[in-house]
C-alpha positions in Angstrom: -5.8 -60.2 -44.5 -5.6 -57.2 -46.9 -9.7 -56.1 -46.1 -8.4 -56.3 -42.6 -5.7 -53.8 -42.8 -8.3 -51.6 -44.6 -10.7 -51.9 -42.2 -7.8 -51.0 -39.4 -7.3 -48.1 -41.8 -10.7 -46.8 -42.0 -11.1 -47.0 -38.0 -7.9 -45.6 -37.4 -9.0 -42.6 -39.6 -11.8 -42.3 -38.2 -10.2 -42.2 -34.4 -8.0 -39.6 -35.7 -10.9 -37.8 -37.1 -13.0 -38.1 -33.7 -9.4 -36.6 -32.0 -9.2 -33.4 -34.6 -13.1 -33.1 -33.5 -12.6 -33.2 -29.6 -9.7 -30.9 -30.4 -11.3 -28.0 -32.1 -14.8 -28.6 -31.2 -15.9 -25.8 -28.6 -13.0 -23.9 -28.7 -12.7 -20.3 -28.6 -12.3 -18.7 -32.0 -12.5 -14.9 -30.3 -9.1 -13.1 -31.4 -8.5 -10.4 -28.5 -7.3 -7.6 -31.6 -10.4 -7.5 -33.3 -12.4 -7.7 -29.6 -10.2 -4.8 -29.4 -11.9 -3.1 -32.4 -15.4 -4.0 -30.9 -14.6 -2.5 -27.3 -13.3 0.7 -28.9 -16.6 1.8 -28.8 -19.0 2.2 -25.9 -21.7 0.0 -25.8 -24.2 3.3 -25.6 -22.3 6.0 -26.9 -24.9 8.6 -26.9 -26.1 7.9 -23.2 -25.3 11.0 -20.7 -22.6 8.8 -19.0 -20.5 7.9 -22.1 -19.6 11.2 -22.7 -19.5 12.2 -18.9 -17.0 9.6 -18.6 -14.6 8.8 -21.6 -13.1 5.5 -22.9 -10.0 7.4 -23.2 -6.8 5.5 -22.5 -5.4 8.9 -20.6 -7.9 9.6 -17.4 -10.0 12.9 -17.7 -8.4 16.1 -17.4 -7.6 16.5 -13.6 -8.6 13.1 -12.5 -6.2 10.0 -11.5 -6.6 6.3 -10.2 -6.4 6.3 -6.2 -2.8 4.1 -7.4 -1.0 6.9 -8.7 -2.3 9.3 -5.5 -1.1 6.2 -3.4 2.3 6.0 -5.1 2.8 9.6 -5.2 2.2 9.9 -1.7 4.8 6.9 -1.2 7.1 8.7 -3.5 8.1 5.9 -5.1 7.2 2.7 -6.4 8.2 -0.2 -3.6 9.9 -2.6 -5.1 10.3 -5.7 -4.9 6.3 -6.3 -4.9 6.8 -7.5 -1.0 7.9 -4.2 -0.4 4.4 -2.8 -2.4 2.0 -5.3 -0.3 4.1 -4.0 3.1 3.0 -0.2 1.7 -0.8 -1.1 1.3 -1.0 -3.2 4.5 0.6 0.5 6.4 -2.4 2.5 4.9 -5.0 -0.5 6.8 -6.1 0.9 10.0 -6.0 -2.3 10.9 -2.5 -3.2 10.1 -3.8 -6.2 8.2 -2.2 -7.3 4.7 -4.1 -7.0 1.6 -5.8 -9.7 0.2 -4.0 -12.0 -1.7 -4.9 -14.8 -3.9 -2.7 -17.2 -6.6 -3.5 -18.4 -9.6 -0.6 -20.6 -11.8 -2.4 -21.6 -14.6 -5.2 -18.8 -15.5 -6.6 -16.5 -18.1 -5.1 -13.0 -18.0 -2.7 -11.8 -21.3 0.4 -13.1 -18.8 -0.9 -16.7 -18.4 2.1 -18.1 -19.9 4.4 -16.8 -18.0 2.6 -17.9 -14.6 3.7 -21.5 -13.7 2.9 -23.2 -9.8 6.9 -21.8 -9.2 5.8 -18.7 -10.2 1.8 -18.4 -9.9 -0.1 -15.1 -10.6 -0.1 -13.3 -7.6 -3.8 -11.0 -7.6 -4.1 -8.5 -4.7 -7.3 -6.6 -3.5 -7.1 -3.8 -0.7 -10.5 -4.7 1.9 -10.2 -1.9 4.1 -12.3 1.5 4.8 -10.4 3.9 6.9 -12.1 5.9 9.5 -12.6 9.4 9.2 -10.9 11.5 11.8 -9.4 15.6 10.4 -9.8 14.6 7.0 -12.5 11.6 4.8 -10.3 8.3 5.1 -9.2 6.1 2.4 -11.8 4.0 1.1 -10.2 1.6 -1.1 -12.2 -1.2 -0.7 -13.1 -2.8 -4.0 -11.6 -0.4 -5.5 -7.6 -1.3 -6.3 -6.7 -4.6 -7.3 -2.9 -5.6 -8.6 -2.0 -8.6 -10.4 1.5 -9.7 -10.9 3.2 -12.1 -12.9 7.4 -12.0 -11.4 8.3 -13.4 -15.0 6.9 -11.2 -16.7 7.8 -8.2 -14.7 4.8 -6.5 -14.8 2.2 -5.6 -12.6 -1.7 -5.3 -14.1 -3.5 -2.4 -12.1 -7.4 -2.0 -11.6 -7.9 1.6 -9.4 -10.6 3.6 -9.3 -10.8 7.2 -10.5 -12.6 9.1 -7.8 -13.0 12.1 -9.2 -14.0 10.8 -13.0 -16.2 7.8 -11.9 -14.6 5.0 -13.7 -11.8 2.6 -13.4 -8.2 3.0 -15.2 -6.6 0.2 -15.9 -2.6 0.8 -15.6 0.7 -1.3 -15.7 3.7 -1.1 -13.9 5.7 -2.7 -16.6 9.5 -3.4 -16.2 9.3 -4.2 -12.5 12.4 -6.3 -11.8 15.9 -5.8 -10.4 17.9 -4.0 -12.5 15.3 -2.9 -14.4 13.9 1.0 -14.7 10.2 0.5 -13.9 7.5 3.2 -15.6 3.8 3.2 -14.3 1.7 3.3 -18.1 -1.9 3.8 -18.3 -2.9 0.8 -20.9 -5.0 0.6 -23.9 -8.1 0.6 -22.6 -10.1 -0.9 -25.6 -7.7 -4.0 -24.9 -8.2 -4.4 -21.6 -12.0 -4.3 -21.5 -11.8 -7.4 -23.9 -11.9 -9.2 -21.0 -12.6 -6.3 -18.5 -16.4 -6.4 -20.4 -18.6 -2.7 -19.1 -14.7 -1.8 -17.7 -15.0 -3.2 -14.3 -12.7 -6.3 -12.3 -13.5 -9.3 -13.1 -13.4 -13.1 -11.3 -13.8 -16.8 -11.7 -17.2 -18.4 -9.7 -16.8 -20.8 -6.9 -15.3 -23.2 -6.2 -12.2 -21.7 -7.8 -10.1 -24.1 -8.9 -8.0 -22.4 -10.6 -6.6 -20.6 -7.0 -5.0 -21.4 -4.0 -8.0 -21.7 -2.5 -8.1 -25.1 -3.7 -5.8 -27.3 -1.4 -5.0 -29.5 -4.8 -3.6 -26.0 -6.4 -2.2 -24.7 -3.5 -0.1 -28.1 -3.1 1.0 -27.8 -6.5 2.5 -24.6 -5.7 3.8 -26.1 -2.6 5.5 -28.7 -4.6 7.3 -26.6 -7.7 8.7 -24.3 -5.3 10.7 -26.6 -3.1 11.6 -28.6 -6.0 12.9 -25.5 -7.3 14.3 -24.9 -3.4 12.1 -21.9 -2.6 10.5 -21.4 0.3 7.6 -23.8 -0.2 4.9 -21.7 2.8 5.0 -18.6 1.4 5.2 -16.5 -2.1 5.9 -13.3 -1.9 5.5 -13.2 1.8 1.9 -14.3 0.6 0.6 -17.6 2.3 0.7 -20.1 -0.5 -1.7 -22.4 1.3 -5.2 -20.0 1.1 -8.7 -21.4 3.0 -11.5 -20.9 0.8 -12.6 -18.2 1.8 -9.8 -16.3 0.7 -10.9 -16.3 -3.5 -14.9 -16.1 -2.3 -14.1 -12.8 -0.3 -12.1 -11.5 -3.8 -14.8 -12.6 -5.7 -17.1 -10.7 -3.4 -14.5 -7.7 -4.1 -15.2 -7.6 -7.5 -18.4 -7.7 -7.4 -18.4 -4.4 -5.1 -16.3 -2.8 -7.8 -18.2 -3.8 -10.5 -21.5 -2.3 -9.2 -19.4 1.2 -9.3 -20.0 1.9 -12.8 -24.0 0.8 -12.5 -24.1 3.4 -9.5 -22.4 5.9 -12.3 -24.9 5.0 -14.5 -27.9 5.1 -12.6 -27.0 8.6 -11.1 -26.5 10.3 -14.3 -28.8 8.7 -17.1 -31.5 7.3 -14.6 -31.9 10.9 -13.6 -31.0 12.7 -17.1 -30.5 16.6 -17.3 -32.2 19.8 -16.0 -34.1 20.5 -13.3 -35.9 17.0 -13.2 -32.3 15.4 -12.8 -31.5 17.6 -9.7 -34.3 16.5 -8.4 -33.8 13.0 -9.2 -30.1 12.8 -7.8 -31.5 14.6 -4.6 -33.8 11.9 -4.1 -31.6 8.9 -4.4 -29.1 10.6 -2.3 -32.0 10.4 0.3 -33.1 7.2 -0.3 -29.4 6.0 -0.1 -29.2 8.0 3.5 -32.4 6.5 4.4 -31.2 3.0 3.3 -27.8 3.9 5.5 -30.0 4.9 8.9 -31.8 1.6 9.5 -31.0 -1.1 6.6 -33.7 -3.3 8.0 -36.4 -1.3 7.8 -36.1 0.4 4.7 -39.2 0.0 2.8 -38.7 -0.8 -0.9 -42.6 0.3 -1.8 -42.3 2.8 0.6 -43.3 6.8 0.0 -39.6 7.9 -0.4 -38.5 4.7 -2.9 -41.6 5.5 -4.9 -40.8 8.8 -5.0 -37.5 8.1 -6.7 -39.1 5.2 -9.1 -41.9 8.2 -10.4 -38.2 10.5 -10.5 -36.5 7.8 -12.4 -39.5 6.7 -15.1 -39.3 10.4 -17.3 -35.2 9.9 -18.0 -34.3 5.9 -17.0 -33.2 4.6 -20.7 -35.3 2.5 -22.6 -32.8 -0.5 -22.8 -32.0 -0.4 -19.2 -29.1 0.3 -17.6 -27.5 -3.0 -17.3 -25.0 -4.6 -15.0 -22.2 -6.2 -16.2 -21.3 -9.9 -16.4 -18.3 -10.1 -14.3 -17.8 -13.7 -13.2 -16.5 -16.1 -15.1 -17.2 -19.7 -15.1 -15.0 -21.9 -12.7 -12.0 -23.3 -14.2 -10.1 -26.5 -13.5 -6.7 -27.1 -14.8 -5.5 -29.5 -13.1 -8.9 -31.5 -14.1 -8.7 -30.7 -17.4 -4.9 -32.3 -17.3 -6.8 -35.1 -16.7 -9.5 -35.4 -18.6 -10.2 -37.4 -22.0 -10.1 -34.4 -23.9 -6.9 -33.4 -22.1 -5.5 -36.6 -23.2 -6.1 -35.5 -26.5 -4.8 -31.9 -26.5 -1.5 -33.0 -25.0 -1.1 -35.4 -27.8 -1.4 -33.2 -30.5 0.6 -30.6 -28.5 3.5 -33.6 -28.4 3.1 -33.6 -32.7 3.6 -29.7 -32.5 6.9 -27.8 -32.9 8.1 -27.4 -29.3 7.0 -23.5 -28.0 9.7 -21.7 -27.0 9.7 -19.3 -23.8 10.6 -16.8 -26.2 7.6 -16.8 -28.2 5.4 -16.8 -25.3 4.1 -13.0 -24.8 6.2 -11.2 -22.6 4.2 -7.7 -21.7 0.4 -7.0 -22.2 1.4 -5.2 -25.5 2.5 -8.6 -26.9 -1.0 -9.4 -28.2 0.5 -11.4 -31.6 2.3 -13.6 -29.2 -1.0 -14.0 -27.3 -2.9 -15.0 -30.3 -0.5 -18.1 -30.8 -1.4 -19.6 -27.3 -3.8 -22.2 -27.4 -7.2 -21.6 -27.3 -9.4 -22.2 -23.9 -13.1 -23.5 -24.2 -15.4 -20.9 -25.0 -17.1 -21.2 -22.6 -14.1 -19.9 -20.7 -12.7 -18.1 -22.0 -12.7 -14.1 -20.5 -12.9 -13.2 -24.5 -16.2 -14.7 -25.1 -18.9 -11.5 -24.8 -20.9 -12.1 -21.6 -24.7 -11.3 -20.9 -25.5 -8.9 -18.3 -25.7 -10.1 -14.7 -29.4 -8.3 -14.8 -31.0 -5.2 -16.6 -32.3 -2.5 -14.0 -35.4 -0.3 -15.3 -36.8 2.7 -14.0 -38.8 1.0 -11.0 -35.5 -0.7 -9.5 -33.6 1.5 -6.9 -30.6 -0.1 -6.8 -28.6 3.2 -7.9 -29.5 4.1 -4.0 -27.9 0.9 -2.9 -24.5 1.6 -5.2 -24.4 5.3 -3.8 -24.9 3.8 -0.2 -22.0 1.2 -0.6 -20.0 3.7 -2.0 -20.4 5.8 1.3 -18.4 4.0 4.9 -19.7 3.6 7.9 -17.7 6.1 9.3 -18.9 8.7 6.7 -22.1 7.5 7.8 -21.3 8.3 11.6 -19.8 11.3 10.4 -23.2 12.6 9.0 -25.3 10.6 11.8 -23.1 12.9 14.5 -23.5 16.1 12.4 -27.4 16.0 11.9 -27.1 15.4 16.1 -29.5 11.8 15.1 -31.9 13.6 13.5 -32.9 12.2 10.1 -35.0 14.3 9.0 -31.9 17.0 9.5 -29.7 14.8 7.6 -32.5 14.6 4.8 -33.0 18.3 5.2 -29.2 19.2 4.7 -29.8 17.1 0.5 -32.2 20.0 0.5 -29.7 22.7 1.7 -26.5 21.8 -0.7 -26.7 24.0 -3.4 -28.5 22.9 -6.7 -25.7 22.9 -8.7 -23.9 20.0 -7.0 -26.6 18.0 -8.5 -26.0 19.0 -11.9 -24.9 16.2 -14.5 -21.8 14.8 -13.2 -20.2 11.8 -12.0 -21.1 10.5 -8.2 -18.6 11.5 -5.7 -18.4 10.2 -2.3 -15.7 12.4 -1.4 -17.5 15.5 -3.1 -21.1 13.9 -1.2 -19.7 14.4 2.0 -17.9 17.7 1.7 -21.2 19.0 0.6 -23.9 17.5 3.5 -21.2 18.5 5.8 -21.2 22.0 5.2 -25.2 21.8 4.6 -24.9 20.3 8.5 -22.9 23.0 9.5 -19.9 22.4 9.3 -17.4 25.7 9.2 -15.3 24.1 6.3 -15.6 21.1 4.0 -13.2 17.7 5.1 -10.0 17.2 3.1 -9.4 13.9 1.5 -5.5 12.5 0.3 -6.5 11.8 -3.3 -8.2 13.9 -5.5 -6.8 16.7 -6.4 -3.6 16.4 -9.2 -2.0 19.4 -8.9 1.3 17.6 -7.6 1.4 14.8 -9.7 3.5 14.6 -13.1 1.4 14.1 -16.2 -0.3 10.6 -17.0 1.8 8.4 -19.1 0.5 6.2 -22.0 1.3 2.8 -22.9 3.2 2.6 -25.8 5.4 5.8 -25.6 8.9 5.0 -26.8 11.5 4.8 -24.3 14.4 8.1 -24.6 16.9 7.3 -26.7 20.3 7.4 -24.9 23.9 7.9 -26.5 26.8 6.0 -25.8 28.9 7.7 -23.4 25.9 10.4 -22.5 26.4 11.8 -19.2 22.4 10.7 -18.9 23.9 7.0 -19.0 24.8 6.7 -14.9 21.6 8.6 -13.8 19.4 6.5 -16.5 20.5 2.9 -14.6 20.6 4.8 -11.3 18.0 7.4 -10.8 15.4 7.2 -13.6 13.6 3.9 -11.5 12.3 6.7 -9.0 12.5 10.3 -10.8 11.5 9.4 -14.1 7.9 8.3 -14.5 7.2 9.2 -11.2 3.6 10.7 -10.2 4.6 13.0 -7.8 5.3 15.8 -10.3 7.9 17.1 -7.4 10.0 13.6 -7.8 9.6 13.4 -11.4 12.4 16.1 -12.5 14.0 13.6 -14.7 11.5 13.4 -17.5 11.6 14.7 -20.8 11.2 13.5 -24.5 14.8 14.0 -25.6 18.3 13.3 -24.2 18.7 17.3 -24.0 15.8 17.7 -22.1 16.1 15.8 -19.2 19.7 17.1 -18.9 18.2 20.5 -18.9 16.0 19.2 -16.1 18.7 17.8 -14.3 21.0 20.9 -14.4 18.4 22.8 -12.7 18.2 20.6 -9.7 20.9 21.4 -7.7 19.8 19.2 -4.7 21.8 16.2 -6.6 25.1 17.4 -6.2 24.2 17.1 -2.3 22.1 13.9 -2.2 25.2 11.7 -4.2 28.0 13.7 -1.9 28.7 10.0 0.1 31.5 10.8 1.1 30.7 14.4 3.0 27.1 12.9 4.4 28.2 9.2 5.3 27.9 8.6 9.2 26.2 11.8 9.5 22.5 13.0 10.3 21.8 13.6 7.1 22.7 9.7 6.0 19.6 9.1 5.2 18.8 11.9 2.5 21.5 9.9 0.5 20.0 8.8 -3.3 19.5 6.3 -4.1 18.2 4.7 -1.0 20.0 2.7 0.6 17.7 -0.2 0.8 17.0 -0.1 -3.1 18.4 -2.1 -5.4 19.5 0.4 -7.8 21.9 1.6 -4.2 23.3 -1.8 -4.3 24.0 -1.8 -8.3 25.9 1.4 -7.8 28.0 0.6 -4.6 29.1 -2.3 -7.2 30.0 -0.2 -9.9 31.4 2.2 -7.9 34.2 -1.0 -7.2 35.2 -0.7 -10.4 35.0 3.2 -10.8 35.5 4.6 -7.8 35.0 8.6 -9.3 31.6 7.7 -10.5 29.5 9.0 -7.9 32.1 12.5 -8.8 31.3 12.3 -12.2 27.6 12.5 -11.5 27.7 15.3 -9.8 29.8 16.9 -12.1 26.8 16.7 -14.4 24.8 19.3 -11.7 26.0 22.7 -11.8 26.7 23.7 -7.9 24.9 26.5 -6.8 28.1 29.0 -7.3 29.4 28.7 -10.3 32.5 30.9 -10.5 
């Protein structure tokens, strides 16, 4: 009987051994702060491009993401985030919503604050304005949010037009109540994940998303347990077709061929003379590719022309194009699963997690590096190969600089050169050499250029390039102003601060500063506040509406309730102002 209970032993140890095995066995051991270290660096610092365009947190030196042009020219951020998708879906032509997609249990530095109550919400503006006075917007694969509601913060992928590359931003304390602040984040941890700085995206079939009815009924069921509306999140559908995460996928894949483009365009074609030639003959070949797609000849005199161009500068590792997809993901299998079985029972033997120790911002990264582990095979942390290499005979930096130009530029150009093409090609001839000298690809720039070379009497304006009105970029990190007890900065910091601290529209943004002093200094110059919090004088009158804060926001709302309990308050802010006579 004893051998018995030693042979029961043995196999038990060895089941227990075989469980430790399943456990560990093929999962990830990346940590994200030492990927951090890694992606510090750019994986070819000494090409032409890495030093054209910076891994800087802060955007170059008079550049900005098309976000902060977009909120500035809102004026605000909308909040709550239905309020932000209703802004994007005004700037569609169209009038159609951005594209939305949810994802409860994923892989972002949020995950555990996502739930099927509260699912990742991921946004992507598809939409290319037409061009009428001025070059429309042209946002498509190019801005992509994604918000977590318990973790009050919004992650931001935007392109930077005028530097070439995308910043990565977060709108962090987004919630009622709360004072919001639009950060640009550390880059080096983002593109842990982010790998060659560019969007990124499961493969089909998507499991993780509402794409997947099984997914989207999970959604479905947590909120009306939880009595929320069980249809829609967000005023997002929470029941998605397919076709929904396969068109985001297809998104990122556009924005992730932006930086190739870059790339190709400034160290396929090097410096000096033989780059401005280069560049002017992949401009062309893009045009040409533009004019009739189905009969542009890849071994054709013009693409061989840019190939010969191409061989004396092209680098000798190739220019390669980043691994943006990730492999598809089922949770709810993996729930399932043997080896599920055997992750939930050791989680059941572990300490119970509290919400508290769960990361809370993307700057929580210790708390991230307790979560469990994914597969490595899964996990966004694991390095990814390239997608593909290009060398010197491909011409697919043609291709990026023709996707990067609409149709309606295209008509634009078609209209100007009166359907000629060999005008149009002529006019790549006529823009002045020195537009061609080692720089990042512009569309915008592109077409100001061939439309002057076509004859036209001034260049087309665009919305969102230039940053003379906008407030100076903000990094992540900065310390919030320290406030003292009974300041007079106290009212205007829960009332005021949401929209005119932070803000980039450098008009709007008259309450920053790095000290208390400061921004009182600031506000005592703005003489506008004393009218703008005057309720009493303005109510019922035409001028109702220039009333701060606004009175659909919530920080109106939290001030008409304190206002119950202090009814001089609003007095006692405008006390702070100086009025324009002071006798």
């Amino acid at each position: 009987m004893k051998r018995w209970f030693q042979i029961a032993g043995l196999a038990g140890v060895a089941i227990l051994a075989v469980l430790v095995t399943l456990q560990f066995t093929g999962r990830s051991s990346h940590k994200i702060t030492e990927r951090a270290k890694q992606s510090a660096v750019a994986a070819d610092a000494d090409a032409l491009s890495a030093k054209l365009i910076p891994s800087e947190d802060l955007p170059p030196e008079d550049t900005r993401s098309l976000f902060d042009h977009l909120i500035a020219q809102n004026e605000s951020l909308p909040f709550p985030f239905e309020k932000l998708i209703a802004a994007l879906q005004k700037l569609d032509p169209a009038a159609q919503p951005p594209l939305v997609v949810m994802i409860p249990h994923g892989r972002s530095l949020l995950k555990a604050s996502a739930d099927y109550e509260h699912p990742r919400v991921l946004l992507a503006t598809d939409f290319q304005a037409p061009d009428k006075a001025t070059l429309g917007l042209a946002p498509r694969g190019q801005l992509f949010l994604g918000f977590v509601e318990n973790a009050h913060e919004i992650e931001v992928i935007s392109y930077n037009e005028a530097a070439g590359r995308f910043e990565f931003q977060l709108v962090q304390d987004y919630c009622e109540g709360c004072q919001p602040k639009l950060v640009y984040a550390k880059r080096a941890v983002c593109t842990t994940c982010h790998q060659g700085a560019v969007p990124i995206f499961p493969q089909r079939p998507w499991n993780e998303t509402n794409g997947q009815p099984q997914t989207a009924a999970k959604i479905v069921e947590a909120r009306s347990a939880a009595g929320f509306n069980p249809t829609r999140y967000l005023t997002a559908p929470i029941g998605n077709p397919l076709s929904a995460p396969e068109r985001f996928d297809e998104l990122t894949d556009i924005g992730a061929f932006i930086p190739v483009t870059q790339r190709a365009w400034i160290d396929g074609c090097g410096d000096g003379d033989a780059g401005v030639n280069c560049r002017k003959q992949m401009l062309k070949a893009a045009l040409l590719y533009l004019w009739n797609p189905g009969e542009f000849d890849l071994h054709g005199k013009e693409a061989q022309k840019l190939r010969d161009l191409q061989v004396e500068s092209w680098p000798q590792k190739g220019i390669a194009v980043p691994g943006n997809d990730l492999f598809n993901r089922d949770p709810l299998a993996e729930r399932k699963s043997f080896r599920g079985s055997v992750n939930a029972f050791f989680a059941s033997l572990l300490p119970h997690r509290s919400k508290e120790a769960e990361p809370k911002s993307n700057e929580d990264l210790d708390a991230f590096e307790r979560l469990p582990k994914l597969p490595t095979e899964l996990d966004p942390l694991t390095p990814r190969a390239p997608k593909r290499v290009l060398t010197a005979q491909d011409v697919d930096g043609a291709f990026g600089i023709a996707a990067l130009l609409t149709q309606s530029d295209f008509k634009q150009l078609e209209a100007a050169s009166k359907v000629n093409r060999e005008s149009l090609l002529a006019a790549v001839d006529k823009v002045e050499p020195a537009f061609f000298k080692l720089a990042p690809f512009s569309r915008v720039k592109t077409m100001q250029a061939l439309s002057v070379a076509l004859g036209a009497k001034t260049a087309p304006d665009y919305c969102c390039l230039a940053t003379t009105d906008l407030s100076p970029p903000v990094a992540s990190g900065e310390p919030p102003i320290a406030i003292s007890k009974g300041s007079l900065l106290e009212p205007f910091s829960q009332y005021c601060f949401a929209c005119h601290r932070g803000n980039p529209a450098k008009r709007l943004n008259f309450m920053a500063g790095k000290s208390e002093d400061e921004v009182l200094a600031h506000l005592k110059d703005k003489t506008e506040i004393r009218d703008v919090l005057d309720w009493s004088r303005y109510r019922g009158t035409d001028k109702e509406a220039k009333l701060m804060p606004p009175a659909d926001s919530a920080q109106r709302r939290q001030l008409e309730r304190a206002l119950a309990d202090n009814p001089k308050l609003l007095e006692e802010m405008r006390s702070t102002v100086p009025s324009l006579f002071n006798f």
